[in-house]
C-alpha positions in Angstrom: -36.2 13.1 19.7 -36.8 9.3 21.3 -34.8 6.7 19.4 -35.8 3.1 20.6 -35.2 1.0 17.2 -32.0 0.9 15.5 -30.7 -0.3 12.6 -27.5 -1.5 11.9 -26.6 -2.2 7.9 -23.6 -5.1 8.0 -22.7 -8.0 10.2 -19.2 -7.8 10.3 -17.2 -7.2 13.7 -17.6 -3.7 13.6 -21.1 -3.7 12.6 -21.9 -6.1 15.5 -19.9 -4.8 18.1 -22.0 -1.6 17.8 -25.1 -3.4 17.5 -24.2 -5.4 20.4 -23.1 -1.8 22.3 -26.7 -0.8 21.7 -28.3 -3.3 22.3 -26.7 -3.5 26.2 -28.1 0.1 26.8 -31.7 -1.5 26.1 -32.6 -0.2 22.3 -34.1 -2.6 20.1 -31.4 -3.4 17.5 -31.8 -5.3 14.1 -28.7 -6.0 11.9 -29.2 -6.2 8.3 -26.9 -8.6 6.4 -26.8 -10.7 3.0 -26.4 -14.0 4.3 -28.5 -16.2 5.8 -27.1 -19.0 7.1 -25.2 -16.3 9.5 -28.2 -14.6 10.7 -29.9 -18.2 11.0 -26.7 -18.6 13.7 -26.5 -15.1 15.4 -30.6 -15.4 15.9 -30.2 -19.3 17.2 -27.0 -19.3 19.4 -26.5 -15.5 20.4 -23.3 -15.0 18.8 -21.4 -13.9 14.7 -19.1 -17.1 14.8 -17.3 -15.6 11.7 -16.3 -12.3 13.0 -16.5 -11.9 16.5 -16.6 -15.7 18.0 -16.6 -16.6 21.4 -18.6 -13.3 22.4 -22.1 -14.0 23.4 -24.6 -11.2 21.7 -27.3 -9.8 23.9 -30.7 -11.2 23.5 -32.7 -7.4 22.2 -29.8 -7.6 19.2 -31.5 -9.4 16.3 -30.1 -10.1 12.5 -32.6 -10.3 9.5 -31.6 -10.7 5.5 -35.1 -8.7 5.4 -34.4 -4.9 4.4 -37.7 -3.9 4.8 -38.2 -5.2 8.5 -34.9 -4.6 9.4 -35.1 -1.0 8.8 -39.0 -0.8 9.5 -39.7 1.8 12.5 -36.0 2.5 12.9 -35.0 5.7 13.6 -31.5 5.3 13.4 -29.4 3.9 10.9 -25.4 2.6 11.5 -24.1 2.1 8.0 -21.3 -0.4 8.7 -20.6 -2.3 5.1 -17.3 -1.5 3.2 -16.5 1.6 1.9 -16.0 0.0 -2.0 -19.5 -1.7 -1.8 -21.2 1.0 0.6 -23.4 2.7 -3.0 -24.3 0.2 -4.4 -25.7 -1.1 -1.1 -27.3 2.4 -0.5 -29.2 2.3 -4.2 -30.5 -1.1 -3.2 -32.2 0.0 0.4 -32.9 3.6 -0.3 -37.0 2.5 -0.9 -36.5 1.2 2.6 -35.2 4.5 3.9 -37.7 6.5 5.3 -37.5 10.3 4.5 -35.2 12.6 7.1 -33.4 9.2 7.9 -30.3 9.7 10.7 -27.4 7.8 9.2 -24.1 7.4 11.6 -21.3 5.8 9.4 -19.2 3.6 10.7 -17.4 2.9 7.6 -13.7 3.9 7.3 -12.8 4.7 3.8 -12.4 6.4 0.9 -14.4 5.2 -2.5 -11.4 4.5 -5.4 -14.3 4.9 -8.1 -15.3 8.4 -7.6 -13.3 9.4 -4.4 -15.8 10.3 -2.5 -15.9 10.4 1.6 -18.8 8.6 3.4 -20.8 11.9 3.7 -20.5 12.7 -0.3 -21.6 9.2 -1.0 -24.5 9.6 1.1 -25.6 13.0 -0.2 -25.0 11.5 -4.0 -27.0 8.5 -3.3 -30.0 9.9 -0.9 -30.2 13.5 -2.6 -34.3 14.3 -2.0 -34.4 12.0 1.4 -32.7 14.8 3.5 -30.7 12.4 5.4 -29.0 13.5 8.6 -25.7 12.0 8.0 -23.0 11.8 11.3 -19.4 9.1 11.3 -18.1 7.5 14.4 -14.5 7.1 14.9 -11.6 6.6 16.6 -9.4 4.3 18.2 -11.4 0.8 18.8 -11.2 -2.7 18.1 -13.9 -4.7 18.0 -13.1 -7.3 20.0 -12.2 -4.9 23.1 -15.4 -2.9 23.0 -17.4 -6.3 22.5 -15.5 -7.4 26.2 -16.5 -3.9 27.5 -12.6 -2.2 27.7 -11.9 1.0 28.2 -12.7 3.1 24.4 -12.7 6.3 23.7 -14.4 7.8 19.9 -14.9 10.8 18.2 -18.8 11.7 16.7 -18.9 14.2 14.2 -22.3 15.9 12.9 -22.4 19.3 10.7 -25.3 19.7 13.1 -24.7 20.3 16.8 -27.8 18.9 18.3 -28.0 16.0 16.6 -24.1 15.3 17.2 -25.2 15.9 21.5 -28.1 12.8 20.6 -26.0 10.8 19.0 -23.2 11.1 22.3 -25.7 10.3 24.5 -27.0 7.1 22.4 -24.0 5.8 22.1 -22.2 6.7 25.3 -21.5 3.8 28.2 -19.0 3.2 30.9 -16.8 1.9 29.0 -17.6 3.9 25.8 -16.9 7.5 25.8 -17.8 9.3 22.9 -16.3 12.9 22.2 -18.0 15.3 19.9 -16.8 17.2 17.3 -18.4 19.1 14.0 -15.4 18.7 11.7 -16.8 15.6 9.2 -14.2 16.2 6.3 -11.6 15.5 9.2 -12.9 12.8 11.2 -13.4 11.0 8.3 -10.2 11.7 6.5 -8.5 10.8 9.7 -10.3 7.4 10.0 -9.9 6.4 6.4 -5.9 7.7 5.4 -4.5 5.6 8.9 -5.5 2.1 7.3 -3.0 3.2 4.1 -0.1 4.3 6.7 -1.2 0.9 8.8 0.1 -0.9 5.5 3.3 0.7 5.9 3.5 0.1 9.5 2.9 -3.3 8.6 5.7 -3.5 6.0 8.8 -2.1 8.7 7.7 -4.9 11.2 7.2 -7.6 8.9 11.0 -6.4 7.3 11.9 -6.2 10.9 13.6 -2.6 10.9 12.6 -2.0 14.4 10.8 0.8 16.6 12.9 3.8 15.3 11.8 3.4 12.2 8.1 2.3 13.4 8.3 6.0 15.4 9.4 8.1 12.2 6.4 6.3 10.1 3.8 7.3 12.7 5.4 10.7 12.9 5.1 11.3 9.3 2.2 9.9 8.8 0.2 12.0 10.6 2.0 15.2 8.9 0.6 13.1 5.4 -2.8 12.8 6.7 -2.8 16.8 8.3 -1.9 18.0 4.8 -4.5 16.5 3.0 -7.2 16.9 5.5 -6.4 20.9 5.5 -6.2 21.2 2.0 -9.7 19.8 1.4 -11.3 22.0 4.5 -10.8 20.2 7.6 -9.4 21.6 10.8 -5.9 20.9 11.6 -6.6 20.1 15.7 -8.7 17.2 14.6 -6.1 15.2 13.5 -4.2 15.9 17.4 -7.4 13.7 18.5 -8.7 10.1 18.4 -9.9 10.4 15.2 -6.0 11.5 13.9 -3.7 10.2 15.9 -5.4 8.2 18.0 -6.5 5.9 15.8 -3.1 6.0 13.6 -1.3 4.9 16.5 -4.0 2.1 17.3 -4.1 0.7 13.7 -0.5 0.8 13.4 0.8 -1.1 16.0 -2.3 -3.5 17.2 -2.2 -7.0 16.8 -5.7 -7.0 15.8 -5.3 -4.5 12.9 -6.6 -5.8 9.5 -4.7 -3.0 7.5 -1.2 -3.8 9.4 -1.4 -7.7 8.9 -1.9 -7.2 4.9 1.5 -4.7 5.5 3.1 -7.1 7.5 2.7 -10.2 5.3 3.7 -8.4 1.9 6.8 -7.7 4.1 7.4 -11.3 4.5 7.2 -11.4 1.1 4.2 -12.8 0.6 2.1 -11.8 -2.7 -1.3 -9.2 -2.0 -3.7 -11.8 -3.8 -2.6 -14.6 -1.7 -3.0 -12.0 1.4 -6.3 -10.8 0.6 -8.0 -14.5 0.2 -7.4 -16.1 3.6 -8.6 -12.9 5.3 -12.3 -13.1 6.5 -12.6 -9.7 7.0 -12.0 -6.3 4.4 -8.8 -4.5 4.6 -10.0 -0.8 4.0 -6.6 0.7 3.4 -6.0 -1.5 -0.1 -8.7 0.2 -2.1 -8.0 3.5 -0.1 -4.1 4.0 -1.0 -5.3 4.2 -4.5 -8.2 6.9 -4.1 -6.2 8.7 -2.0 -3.7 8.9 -3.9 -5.6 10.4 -6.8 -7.0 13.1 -4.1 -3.6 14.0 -3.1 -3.0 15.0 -6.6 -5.8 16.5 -7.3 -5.3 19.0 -4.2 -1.3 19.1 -4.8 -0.4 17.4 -1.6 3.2 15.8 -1.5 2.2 12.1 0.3 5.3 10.2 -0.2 4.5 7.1 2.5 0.8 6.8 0.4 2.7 6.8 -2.7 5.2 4.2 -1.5 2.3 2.0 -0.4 0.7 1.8 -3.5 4.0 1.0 -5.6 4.1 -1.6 -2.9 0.3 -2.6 -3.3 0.7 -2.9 -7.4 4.0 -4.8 -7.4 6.2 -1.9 -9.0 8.7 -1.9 -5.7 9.4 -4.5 -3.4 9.2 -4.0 0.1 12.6 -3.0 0.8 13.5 -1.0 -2.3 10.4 1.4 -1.0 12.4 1.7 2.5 15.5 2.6 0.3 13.6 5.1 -1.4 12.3 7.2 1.0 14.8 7.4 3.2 16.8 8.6 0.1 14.5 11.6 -0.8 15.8 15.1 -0.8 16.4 16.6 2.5 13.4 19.1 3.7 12.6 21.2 6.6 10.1 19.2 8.9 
């Protein structure tokens, strides 16, 4: 299959860093977003002065508030918009959507309404289109693959050959992208980090150092490796970029939104406050909830998730949480 047009849904710094990505390797690339004064800006001066200012944007990347000749002759679609608003978005473009539609999600979440994972939302929303669905993750900041550093991710696809087309699409020097067939996992991996990135955020902004920073990571992953077995995925995925990688990326990178919400609450700031002078979505507060709820529903002890959201809802402060889980009965590791 050629692709040469390809759509990207959101203009936030993920969404453009990928358009941008494309763009470079010579697709045509339009970028659907809401507001118009921003794709008035990225169109005039080559560059999304909220989210990713300072970086110049090539000139084959174009943004339109136009769903219809945004996603017109595209035959790829990159679904990067926020988990929590990602359906309601889908319901509103699907008469765009042609049928057998590719969709790569770049979205890392989990949605607190229904608790569904990317690829349920898309088969719940599309059922009759026959969408080919695929999620990129992994370790990468924005910023860095906008100035072309080094960045490894993981694409997984239920279907091999389409997972092979969508390496080589999205492939450059200074992208490498892995393959894998393991959706549940990649996904679970990329979307359970952001609520262990709050916590990571919490020991530094308490100041408790980098033994303590070490033992969160550590058990961390264990919470995200239960609850990615019990509901089907494949425990070597989480010993990858999409697991650890990206847990040990989001937890201690300056640049991570998820960590800074952490970090502020444990300088004792209040979430509201937190959440209003960011520009940019912090996945991991909506997730802790949701996966909460699915770590309950598939009896999986997740103690650090269930610390965060006592933290998240005001229940706990910040340092009573520390106090009690380090305080839990003793276990076998």
């Amino acid at each position: 299959m050629k692709i040469s047009k390809i759509t990207v849904i959101g203009g936030g710094s993920w969404g453009t860093a990928l358009g941008a990505l494309l763009a470079k390797k010579g697709y045509v690339v339009e970028m659907f977003l809401r507001d118009p004064a921003l794709a008035e800006t990225i169109n005039r001066s080559r560059e999304n002065h909220r989210y990713l200012p300072g970086l110049k944007l090539p000139e084959n990347l174009a943004a339109s508030t136009d769903a219809d000749d945004a996603l017109s002759g595209s035959e790829l679609i990159v679904w990067a918009i926020p988990c929590q608003a990602s359906r309601q978005v889908m319901r509103e473009l699907r008469h765009c959507l042609p049928d057998n539609p590719i969709i790569i999600s770049a979205t890392k979440g989990i949605e607190a309404a229904n608790l569904r994972r990317m690829e349920e939302l898309v088969q719940e929303e599309l059922h009759g289109l026959e969408a080919c669905y695929g999620v990129i993750s992994g370790p990468s900041f924005a910023r860095e693959v906008m100035e072309g550093m080094p960045t490894a991710v993981v694409l997984a696809c239920r279907n091999s050959e389409l997972c092979r087309l969508l390496q080589d699409v999205f492939a450059t020097r200074c992208f490498r992208t892995y393959a894998s067939l393991d959706v549940v996992g990649v996904e679970l991996g990329g979307a359970v980090k952001n609520v262990i990135a709050i916590a990571a955020g919490l020991i530094d902004g308490l100041g408790l150092g980098h033994n303590s920073m070490a033992a969160l990571i550590t058990r961390g992953l264990a919470e995200i490796s239960r609850l990615g077995i019990a509901m089907g995925a494949a425990e070597q995925t989480f010993l990858g970029l999409s697991g650890v990688g990206d847990l040990v990326l989001t937890c201690t990178g300056g640049l991570s939104r998820n960590r800074h919400v952490g970090f502020e609450l444990g300088k004792g700031r209040k979430l509201a406050a937190i959440i209003k002078d960011m520009n940019m979505v912090a996945e991991g507060v909506k997730t802790a909830v949701a996966v909460q709820e699915l770590s309950r529903k598939n009896k999986v002890d997740m103690p650090i998730t269930n610390a965060v959201c006592q933290v998240l809802s005001g229940v706990v402060t910040p340092e009573e949480v520390v106090h009690l889980l380090m305080t839990r009965a003793l276990k076998m590791e």
